[in-house]
N, C-alpha and C positions, 0 to 999 in steps of 0.2 A: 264638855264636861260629862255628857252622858256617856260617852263612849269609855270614859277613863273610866267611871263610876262599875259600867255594866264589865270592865275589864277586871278591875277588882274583884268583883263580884264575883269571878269565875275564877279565877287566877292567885289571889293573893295567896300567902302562905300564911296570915293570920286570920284566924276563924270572928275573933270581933272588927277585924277590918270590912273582911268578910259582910257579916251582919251587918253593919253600919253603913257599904256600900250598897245593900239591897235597902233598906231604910230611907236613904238620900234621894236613889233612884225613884221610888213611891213616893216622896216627898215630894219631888221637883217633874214627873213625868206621870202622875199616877192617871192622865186622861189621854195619854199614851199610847194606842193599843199595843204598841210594839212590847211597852214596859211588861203589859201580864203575858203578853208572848214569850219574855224574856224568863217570867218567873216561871211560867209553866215549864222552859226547857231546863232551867234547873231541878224544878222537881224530880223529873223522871231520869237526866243525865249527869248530875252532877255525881261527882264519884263518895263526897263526903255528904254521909246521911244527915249529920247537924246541920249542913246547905240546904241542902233538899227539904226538912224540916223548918227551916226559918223563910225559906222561899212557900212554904206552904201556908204557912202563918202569916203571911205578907196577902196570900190573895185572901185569903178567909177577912182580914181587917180591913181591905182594903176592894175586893168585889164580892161580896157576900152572895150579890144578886144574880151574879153571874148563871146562867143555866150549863154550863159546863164544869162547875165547881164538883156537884155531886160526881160525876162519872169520873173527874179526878181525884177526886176522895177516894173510889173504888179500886181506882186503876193502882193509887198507893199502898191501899189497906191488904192488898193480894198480893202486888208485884213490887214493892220493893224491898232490895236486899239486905235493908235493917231492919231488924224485928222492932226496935222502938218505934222508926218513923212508921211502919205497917202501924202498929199501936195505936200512933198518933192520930194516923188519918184515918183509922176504924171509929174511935170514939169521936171526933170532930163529924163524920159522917153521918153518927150515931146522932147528935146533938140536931145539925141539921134538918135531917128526917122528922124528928120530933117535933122541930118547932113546923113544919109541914103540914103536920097532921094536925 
């Protein structure tokens, strides 16, 4: 199941199939490390930014604690090549930092 799951995920031609495949995944693997390995290569690879943005909203809900979260924040908020998801991940970054301080 995980492999169908993480196939969808990447593959489907439907964007809430999509979503609901990364959803499932986090549900049923979330202590997984392969799983946030999984979402992190979505983030930066996947070709559609709506992916890349719901895989980024998957680690923030689901490893907040993560110490590699901010530097993917950063690595969003400059290099990716949707201006919304940049958006996304500047302010999620923004939020972060904050509660730091």
């Amino acid at each position: 199941m995980y492999q169908f799951l993480k196939n969808r995920s990447r593959h489907d031609r439907n964007l809430t199939v999509r979503h609901e495949a990364i959803k499932a995944l986090v549900r049923g693997w979330k202590d997984d490390l392969n799983t946030l390995i999984w979402l992190k290569h979505l983030t930066q690879k996947d070709e559609n930014g709506a992916v890349r943005r719901i895989a980024i909203e998957a680690i923030l809900e689901n490893y907040p604690e993560r110490s590699e979260i901010l530097d993917l924040l950063r690595d969003r908020s400059t290099n990716d090549p949707d201006e919304q998801v940049r958006k996304f991940a500047e302010e999620q970054l923004a939020i972060l930092q904050a509660r730091k301080s």
